[in-house]
C-alpha positions as CSV (number, residue, x, y, z in Angstrom):
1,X,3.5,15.6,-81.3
2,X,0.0,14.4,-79.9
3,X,-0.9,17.7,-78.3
4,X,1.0,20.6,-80.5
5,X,0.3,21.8,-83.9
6,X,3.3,23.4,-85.7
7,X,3.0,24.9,-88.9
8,X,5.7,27.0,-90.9
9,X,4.6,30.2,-92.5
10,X,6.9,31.9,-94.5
11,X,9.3,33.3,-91.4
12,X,6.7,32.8,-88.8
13,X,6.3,29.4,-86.6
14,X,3.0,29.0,-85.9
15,X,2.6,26.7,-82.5
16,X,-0.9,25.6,-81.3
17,X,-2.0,24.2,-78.4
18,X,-4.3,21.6,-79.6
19,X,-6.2,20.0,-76.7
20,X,-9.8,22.1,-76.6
21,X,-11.9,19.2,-75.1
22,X,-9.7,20.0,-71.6
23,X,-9.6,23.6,-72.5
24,X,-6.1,23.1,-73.7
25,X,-5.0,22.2,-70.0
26,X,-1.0,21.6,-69.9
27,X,-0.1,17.9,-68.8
28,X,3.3,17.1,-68.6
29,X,3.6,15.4,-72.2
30,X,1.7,18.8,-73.2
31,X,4.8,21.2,-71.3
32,X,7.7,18.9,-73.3
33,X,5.3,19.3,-76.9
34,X,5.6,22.8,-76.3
35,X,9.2,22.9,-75.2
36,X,10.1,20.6,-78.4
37,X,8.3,22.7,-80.8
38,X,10.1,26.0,-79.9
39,X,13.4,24.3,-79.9
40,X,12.1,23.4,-83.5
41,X,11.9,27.0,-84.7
42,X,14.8,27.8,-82.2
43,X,17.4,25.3,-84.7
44,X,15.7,26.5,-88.0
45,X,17.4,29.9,-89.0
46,X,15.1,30.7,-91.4
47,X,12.4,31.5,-88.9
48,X,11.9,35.0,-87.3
49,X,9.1,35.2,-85.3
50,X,7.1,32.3,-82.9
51,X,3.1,32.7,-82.8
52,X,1.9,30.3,-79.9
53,X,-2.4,30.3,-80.1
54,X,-4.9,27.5,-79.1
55,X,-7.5,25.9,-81.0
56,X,-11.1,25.9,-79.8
57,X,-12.9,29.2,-78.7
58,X,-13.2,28.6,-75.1
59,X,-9.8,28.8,-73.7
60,X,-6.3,29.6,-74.4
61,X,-5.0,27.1,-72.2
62,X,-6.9,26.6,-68.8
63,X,-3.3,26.1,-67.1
64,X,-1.9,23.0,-65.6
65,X,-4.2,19.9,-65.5
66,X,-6.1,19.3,-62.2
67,X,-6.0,15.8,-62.9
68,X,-2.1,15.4,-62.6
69,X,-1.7,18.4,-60.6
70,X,-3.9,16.2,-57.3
71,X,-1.7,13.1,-58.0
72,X,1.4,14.8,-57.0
73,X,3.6,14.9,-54.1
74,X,6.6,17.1,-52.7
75,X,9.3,15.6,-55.0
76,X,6.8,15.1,-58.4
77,X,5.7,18.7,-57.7
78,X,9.3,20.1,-58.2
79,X,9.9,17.8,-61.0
80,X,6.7,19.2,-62.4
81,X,7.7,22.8,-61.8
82,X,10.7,22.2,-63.3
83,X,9.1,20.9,-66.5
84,X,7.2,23.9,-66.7
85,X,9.8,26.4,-66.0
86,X,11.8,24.8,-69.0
87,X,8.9,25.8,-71.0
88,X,8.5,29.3,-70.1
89,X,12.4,30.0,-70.5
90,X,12.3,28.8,-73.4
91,X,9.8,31.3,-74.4
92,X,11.6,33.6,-72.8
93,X,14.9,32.9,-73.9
94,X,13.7,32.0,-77.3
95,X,16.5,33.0,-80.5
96,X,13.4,35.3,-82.3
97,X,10.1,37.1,-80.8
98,X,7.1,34.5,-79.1
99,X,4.3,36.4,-79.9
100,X,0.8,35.1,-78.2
101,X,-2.7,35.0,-79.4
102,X,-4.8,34.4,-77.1
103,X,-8.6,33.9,-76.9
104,X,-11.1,32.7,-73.6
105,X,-9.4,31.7,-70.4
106,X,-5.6,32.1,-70.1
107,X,-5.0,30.9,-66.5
108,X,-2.5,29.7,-63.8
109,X,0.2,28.3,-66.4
110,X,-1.8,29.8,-69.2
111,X,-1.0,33.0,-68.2
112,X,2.6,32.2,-66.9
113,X,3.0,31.1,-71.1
114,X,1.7,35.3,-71.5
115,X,4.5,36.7,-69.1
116,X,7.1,34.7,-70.8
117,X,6.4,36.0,-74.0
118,X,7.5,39.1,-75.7
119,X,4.2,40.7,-76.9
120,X,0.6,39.2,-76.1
121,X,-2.5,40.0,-78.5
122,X,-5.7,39.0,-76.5
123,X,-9.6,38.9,-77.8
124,X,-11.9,40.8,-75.7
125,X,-13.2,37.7,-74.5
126,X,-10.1,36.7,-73.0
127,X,-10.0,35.5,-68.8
128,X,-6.4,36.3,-67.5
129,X,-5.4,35.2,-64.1
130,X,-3.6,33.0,-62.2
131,X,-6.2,31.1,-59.5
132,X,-3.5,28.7,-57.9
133,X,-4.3,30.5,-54.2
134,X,-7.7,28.8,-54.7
135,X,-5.9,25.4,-55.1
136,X,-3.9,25.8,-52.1
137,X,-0.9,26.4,-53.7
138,X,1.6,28.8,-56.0
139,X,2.3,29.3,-59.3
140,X,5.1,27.0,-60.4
141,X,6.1,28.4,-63.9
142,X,7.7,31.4,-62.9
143,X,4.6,33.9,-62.4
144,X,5.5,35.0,-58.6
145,X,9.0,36.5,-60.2
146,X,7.5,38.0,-63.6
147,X,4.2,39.2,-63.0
148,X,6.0,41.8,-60.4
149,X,8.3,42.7,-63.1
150,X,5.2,44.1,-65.6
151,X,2.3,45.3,-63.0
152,X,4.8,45.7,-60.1
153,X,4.8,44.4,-56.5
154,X,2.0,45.5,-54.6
155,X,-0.5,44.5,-57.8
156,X,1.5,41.2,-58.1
157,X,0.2,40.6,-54.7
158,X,-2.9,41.3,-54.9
159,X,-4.0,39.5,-57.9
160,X,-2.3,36.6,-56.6
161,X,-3.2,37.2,-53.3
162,X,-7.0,36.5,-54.4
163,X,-6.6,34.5,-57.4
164,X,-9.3,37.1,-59.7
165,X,-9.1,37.2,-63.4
166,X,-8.3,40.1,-65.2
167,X,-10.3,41.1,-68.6
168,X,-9.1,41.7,-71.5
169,X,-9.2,45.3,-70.9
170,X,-7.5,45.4,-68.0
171,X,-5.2,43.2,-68.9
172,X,-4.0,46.0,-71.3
173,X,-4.3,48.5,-69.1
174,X,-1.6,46.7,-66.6
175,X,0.6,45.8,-69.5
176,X,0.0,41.7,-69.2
177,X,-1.1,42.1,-72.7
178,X,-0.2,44.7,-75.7
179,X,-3.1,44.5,-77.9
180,X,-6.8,43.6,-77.6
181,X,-8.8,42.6,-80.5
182,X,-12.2,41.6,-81.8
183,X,-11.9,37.2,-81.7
184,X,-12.8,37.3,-85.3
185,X,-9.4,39.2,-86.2
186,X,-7.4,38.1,-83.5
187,X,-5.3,36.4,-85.8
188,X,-5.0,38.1,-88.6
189,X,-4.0,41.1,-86.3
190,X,-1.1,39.0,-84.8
191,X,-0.1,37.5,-88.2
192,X,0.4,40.7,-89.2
193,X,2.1,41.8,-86.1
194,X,4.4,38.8,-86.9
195,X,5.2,40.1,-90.2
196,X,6.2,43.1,-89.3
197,X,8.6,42.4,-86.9
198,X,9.7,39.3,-89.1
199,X,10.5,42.0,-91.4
200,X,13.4,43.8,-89.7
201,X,16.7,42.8,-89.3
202,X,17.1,39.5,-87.6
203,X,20.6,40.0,-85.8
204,X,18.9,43.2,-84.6
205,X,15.8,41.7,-83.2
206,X,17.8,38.8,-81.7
207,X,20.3,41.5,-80.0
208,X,17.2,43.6,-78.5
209,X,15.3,40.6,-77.2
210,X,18.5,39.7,-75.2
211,X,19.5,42.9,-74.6
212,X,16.1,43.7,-73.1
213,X,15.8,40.2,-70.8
214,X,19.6,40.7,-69.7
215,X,17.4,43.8,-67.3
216,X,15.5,41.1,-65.3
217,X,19.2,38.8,-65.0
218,X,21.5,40.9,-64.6
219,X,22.7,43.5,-62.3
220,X,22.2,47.3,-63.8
221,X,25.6,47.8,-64.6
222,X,26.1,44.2,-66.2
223,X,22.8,44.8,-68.3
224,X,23.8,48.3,-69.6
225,X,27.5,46.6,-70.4
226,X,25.8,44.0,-72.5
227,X,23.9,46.1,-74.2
228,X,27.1,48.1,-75.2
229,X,28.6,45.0,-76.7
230,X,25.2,44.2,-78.5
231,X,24.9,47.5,-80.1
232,X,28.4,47.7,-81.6
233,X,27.7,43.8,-82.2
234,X,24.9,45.4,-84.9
235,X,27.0,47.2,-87.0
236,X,29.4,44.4,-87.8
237,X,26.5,43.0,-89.7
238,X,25.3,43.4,-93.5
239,X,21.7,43.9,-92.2
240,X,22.5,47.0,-90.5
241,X,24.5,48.2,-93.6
242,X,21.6,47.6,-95.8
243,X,19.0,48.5,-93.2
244,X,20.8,53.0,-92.6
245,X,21.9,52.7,-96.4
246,X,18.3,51.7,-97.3
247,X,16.5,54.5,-94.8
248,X,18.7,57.4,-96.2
249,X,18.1,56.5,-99.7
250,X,14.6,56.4,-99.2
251,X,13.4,53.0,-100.1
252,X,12.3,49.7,-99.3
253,X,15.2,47.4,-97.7
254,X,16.4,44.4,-99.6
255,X,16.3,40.8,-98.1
256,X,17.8,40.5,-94.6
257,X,20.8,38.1,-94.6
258,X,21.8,37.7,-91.4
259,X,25.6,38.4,-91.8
């Protein structure tokens, strides 16, 4: 991979988005990187969390790249749509947690990569916004249907509506992001973060995450039915056995084992 770093730390994938001389703009090579390094840590069982951060200090990712973006027509623009859409579900969808650490401007598919993740740590320098109005266009990568689903309908429209930025203060305050940070401990904050939730039981956390995104598929009486089957699913396993057996004896849980 030409654009994508991906680095294995202990249970935690740790993807970044390694192209800060274009402010980490997404190109289509960039969108399949991304997509092939999450099915990476999707196949390997051993890993329990995704961390997807940047390098440079200027920009998360600065969203899709104006210079492909112009060059497109009708037919290429789907295709390009489509390309990003795999990305984002497969953040969404994703086996474990996608955690996101994000530092300077997040925008258009930058912030479309936020939505599609389960929790977002920002620095209080971060830009978050989606300015594709301004280009004459929409956002392609799935904002217009999630970013109604956090901040609901009437603030979905009007941050889209005008194409402004959000800080990383308000971000928080609208629930795009969870945390917000100093940049100097951004990540070690969502290291940590990782850790934690790395540290519970993996057929659990796998069971919520679907559980939880079966509520923007499905139908209310379909989500609550699959989340029926996923919580009797849990106690068929030896992590859950360990995990109540552990809590009333008052101490620490021994290694998860997915079973």
């Amino acid at each position: 991979m030409e654009f994508m770093l991906y680095e294995k730390k202990d249970t935690i994938a740790v993807i970044t988005i390694n192209r800060p001389r274009a402010l980490n703009a997404f190109n289509s090579q960039m969108l399949d990187e991304l997509t092939e390094a999450l099915a990476e840590a999707e196949a390997d069982t051993s890993i329990r969390c995704v961390v997807i951060t940047a390098a440079g200090e200027r920009a998360f990712t600065a969203g899709g790249d104006i210079k492909e973006e112009v060059k497109l027509n009708p037919e290429t623009a789907r295709q390009f749509s489509e390309r990003g859409k795999r990305c984002t579900l497969s953040i969404l969808h994703h086996r474990v947690p996608v955690l996101c650490a994000v530092r300077g401007y997040a925008l258009g598919g930058g912030m479309e990569i936020i939505l599609a993740s389960d929790i977002t740590v920002a620095a209080d320098d971060a830009k978050i916004g989606t300015p594709t109005i301004k280009l004459g266009g929409i956002p392609g990568w799935g904002c217009t249907v999630l970013l109604p689903c956090i901040v609901g309908h009437s603030r979905a429209k009007e941050l889209l509506y005008t194409g402004r930025s959000l800080s990383a203060e308000e971000a928080l305050r609208l629930g795009v992001v969870e945390y917000v940070t100093a940049p100097g401990e951004l990540m070690d904050f969502t290291m940590k973060l990782a850790a934690d939730i790395a540290d519970m039981a993996p057929f659990g956390i796998e069971s919520m995450k679907k559980s939880i995104n079966g509520s923007l598929t499905l139908c209310l009486d379909k989500a609550l039915e699959q989340e029926t089957g996923l919580f009797g699913d849990c106690f068929g396993t030896s992590d859950h056995l360990e995990a109540t057996t552990a809590f009333l004896e008052k101490r620490p849980h021994a290694a998860y084992l997915r079973k």
